[in-house]
N, C-alpha and C positions, 0 to 999 in steps of 0.2 A: 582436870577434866576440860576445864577451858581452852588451856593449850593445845590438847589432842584434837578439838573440835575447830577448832582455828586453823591445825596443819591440818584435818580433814578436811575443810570449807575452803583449801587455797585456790587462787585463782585457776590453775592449770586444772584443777579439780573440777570446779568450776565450770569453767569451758568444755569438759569431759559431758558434763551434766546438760550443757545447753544444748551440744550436739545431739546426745541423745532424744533429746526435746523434739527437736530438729525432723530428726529420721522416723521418729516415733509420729509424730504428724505425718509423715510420707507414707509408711506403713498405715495408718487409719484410712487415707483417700485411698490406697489399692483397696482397703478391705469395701470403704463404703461404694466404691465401683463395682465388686465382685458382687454386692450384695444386692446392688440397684439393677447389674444384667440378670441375675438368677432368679428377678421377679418380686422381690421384699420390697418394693416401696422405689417411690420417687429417690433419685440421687442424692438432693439436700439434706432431708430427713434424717437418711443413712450418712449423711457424710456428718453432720450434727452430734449424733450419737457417737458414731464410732471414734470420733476428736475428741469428745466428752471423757467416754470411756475411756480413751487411750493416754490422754494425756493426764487424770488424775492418776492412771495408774503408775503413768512414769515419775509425775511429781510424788506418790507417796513411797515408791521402788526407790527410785537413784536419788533422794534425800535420806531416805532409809539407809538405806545399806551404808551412806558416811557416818550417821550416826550409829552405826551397829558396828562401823569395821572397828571402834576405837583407836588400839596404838600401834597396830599391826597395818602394815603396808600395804595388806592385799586387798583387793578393790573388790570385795565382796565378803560379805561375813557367811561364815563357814559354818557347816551340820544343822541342824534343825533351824536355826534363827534363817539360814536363808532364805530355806525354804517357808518357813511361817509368814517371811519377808515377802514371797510373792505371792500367797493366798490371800493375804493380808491385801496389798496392794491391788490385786485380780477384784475380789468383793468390792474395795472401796470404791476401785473404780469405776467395777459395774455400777452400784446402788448410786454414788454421784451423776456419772453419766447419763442415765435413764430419767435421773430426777431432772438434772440439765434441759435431756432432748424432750421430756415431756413439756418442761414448763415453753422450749420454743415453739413446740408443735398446737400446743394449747389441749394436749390431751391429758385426760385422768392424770395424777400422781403416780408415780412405779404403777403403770397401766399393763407394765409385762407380768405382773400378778394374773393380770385375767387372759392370758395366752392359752389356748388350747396347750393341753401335755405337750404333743410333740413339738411344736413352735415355742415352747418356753424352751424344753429340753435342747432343742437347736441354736436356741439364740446364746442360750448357756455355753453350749459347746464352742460355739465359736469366739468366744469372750471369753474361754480361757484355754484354747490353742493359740490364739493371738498372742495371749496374754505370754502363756510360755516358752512360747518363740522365740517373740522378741527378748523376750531376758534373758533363753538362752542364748541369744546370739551377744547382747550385748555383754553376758557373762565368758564367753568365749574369745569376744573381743578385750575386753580388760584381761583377764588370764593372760592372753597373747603378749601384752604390753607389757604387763608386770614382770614374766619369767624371760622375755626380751630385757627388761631391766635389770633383772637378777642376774643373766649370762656377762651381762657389759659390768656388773660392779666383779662380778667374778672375774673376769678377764682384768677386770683393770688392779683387784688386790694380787691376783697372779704377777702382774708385771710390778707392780710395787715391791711384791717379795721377791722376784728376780734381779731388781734394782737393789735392792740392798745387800742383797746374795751376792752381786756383784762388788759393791763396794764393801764389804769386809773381806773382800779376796784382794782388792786394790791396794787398799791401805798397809795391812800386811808387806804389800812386795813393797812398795815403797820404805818402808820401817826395814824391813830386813835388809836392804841395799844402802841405805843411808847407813846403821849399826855395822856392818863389814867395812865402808870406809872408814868410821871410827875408830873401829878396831886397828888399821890399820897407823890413824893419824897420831892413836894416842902410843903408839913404841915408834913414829919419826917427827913427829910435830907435835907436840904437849899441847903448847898454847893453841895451834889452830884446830885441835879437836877440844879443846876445852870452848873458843868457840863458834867452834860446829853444834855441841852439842847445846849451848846457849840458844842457838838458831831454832835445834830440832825442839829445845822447850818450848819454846815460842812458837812454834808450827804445832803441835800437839797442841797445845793450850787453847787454840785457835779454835782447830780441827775440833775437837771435847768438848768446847763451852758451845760450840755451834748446835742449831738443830740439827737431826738425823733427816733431813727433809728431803724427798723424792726427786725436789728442782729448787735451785737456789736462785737466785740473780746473776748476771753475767758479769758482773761488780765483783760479787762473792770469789766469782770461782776465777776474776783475776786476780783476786789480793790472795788467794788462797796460793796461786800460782807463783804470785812474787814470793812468796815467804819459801817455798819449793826451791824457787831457784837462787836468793839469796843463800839458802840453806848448801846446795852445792857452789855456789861465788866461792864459799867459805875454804871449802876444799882445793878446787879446780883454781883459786886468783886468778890473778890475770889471764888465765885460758878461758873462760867464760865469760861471756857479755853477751848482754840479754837485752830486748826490748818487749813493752808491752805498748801495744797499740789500743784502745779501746774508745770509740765515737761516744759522747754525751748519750747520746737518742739509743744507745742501744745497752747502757747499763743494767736496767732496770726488763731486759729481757731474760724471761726464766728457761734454763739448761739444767740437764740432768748436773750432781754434783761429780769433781770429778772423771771431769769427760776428757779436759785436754793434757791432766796432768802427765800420763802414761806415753803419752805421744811426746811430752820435752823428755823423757823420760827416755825413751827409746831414741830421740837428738841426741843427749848428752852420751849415754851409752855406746851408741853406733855411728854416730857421724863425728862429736868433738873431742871425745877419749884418743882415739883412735890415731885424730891427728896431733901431731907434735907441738905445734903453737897455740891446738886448739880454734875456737871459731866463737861466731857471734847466733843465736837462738831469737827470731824474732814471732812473737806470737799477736796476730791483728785478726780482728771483729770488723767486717761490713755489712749491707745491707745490699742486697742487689733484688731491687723490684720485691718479689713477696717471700725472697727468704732470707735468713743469716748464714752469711759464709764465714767460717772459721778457718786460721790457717797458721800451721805453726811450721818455720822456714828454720834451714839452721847450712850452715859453709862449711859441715864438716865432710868424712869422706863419703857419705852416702851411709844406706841402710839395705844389705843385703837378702831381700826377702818380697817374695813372688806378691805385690799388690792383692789379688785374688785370693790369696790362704790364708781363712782364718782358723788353722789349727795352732794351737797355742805351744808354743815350745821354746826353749831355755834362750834362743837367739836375739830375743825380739817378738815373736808376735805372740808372748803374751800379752803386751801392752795395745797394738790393733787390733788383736782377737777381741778383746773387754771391751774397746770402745765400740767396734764393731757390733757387740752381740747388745751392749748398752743401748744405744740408737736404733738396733732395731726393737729392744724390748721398749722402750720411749715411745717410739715416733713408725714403729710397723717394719715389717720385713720392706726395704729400699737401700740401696748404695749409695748410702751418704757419704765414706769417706773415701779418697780416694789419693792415694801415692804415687809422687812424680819425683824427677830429678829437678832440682832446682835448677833456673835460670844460670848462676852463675857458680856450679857445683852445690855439693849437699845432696837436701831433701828436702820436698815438700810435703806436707799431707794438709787437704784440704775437708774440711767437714761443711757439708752443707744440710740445714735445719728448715725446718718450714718457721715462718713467722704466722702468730696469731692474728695479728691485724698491722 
């Protein structure tokens, strides 16, 4: 119970409460102006009461209603409690207030006892339109906030499960294209499929004991990279060489997982296969002003396939489609990646990310 009352009571909760305070005082001065032109008394008087009234009714409403919502989220307690919540709060705050404004005015105690019928019956009605107003409004206001939270946690498990939808489709191609070279190595090269497959044990082993986490470190996901491409070293010898480039300051920056692996992936297959001596695969991390730019370069013959089309087919862009559709489920529909001819043959593909700070 204390707990509940604790995340009920939080600051930002808090601040919700004060404001209403706040606006609940501003709404009083219109009301004690309205009251002061339509001939009810001196402006003071009126504005005394109606502060009275208005603000116990806010302090016993919106401390209520935290203690009422319990463990539930929603910023007001639901079916009859609410509403008892704001009769409840409407009475205390009249009989408070009144007893307030009498003791400043120096008149009788609850003096609106001796109101002619119609001027009690008025002063009633208007102490609990205010009263209902305002809570609807500040009930319509919270409502608003809450299911504006609920669309953004729903939007954001959506792209969680897109993200993972994604990588149990990645992982797979990777597995299946590494097991056909085995296939291959283990009826022309015994030893170097035996170990390849030492390699792929160690890259599972890796990849399994890891979290399933939506964003890893950039750390991660180049050690995760080196064991990738030791894992074809193993195959390709001497036709493959690799670098990994990675700045201290940018380690410890969080990447969806599995973002660049498809892209060496789509190197090795379409630029370094291809050619006869093979080439070199260099993958580097900078920082440029407030974003991270990734870029993974390779000298082989290039990668035949239109920058623009992310439809996924057997050539190649399954591995740009995924990273494609990853970044934007990440980080929003934008052209983060983008495919050039390298400087001095090859290919480029460059990914640029936003930095959080």
């Amino acid at each position: 119970m204390s707990g509940t009352l604790s995340r009920n009571f939080s600051p930002q909760n808090l601040r919700h409460v004060l404001r209403h305070g706040i606006s609940t005082a501003g709404f009083c001065c219109v009301i004690a102006v309205g009251l002061s032109v339509s001939g009810r008394g001196a402006w003071a008087p009126q504005f005394v009461y109606s502060l009275s009234i208005g603000l116990i009714s806010w302090l016993v409403i919106d401390v209520g209603r935290l203690v009422l919502a319990g463990r539930t989220a929603k910023p007001w307690p639901q079916g009859w409690r609410g509403v008892a919540l704001v009769i409840v709060g409407i009475v205390v705050g009249f009989l408070g207030g009144n007893v307030i404004g009498d003791a400043w005015t120096g008149k009788p105690l609850l003096e609106f006892l001796s109101f002619s019928r119609d001027k009690l019956a008025s002063t009633v009605l208007i102490t609990v339109v205010a009263g209902v107003v305002i809570c609807y409004f500040y009930y319509s206001l919270g409502k608003s906030k809450y299911l504006e939270g609920e669309i953004a946690l729903a939007q954001r498990d959506a792209a969680d499960a897109r993200l993972k939808l994604l990588e149990t489709q990645l992982e797979p191609h990777m597995l299946f294209n590494t097991l056909a070279n085995l296939r291959v190595l283990i009826a022309t090269d015994p030893p170097r499929a035996v170990a390849m497959l030492d390699r792929l044990n160690s890259y599972l082993r890796v990849t399994l004991s890891g979290s399933r986490a939506l964003a890893h470190p950039l750390a991660a996901e180049f050690q995760r990279l080196g064991d990738y491409l030791e894992l074809m070293s193993v195959r390709m010898g001497p036709r493959l060489a690799y670098r990994l480039e990675l700045p201290d300051d940018l380690r410890e920056v969080a990447v969806p997982p599995l973002l660049l692996q498809p892209l060496v992936e789509n190197a090795i297959r379409h630029g370094l296969e291809p050619k006869v001596e093979g080439g070199e695969i260099a993958v580097g991390a900078r920082r440029e002003g407030r974003r991270l730019v990734l870029e993974v370069r390779d000298t082989g013959v290039g990668i035949a396939i239109d920058p623009h089309d992310s439809t996924p087919r057997p050539d190649g862009g399954f591995g740009l489609s995924q990273v494609r559709e990853r970044l934007a489920t990440a980080y929003g529909e934008q052209d983060g990646l983008q495919l050039a001819a390298g400087p001095a043959g090859g290919t480029s593909v460059t990914i640029n990310l936003p930095l959080s700070a």
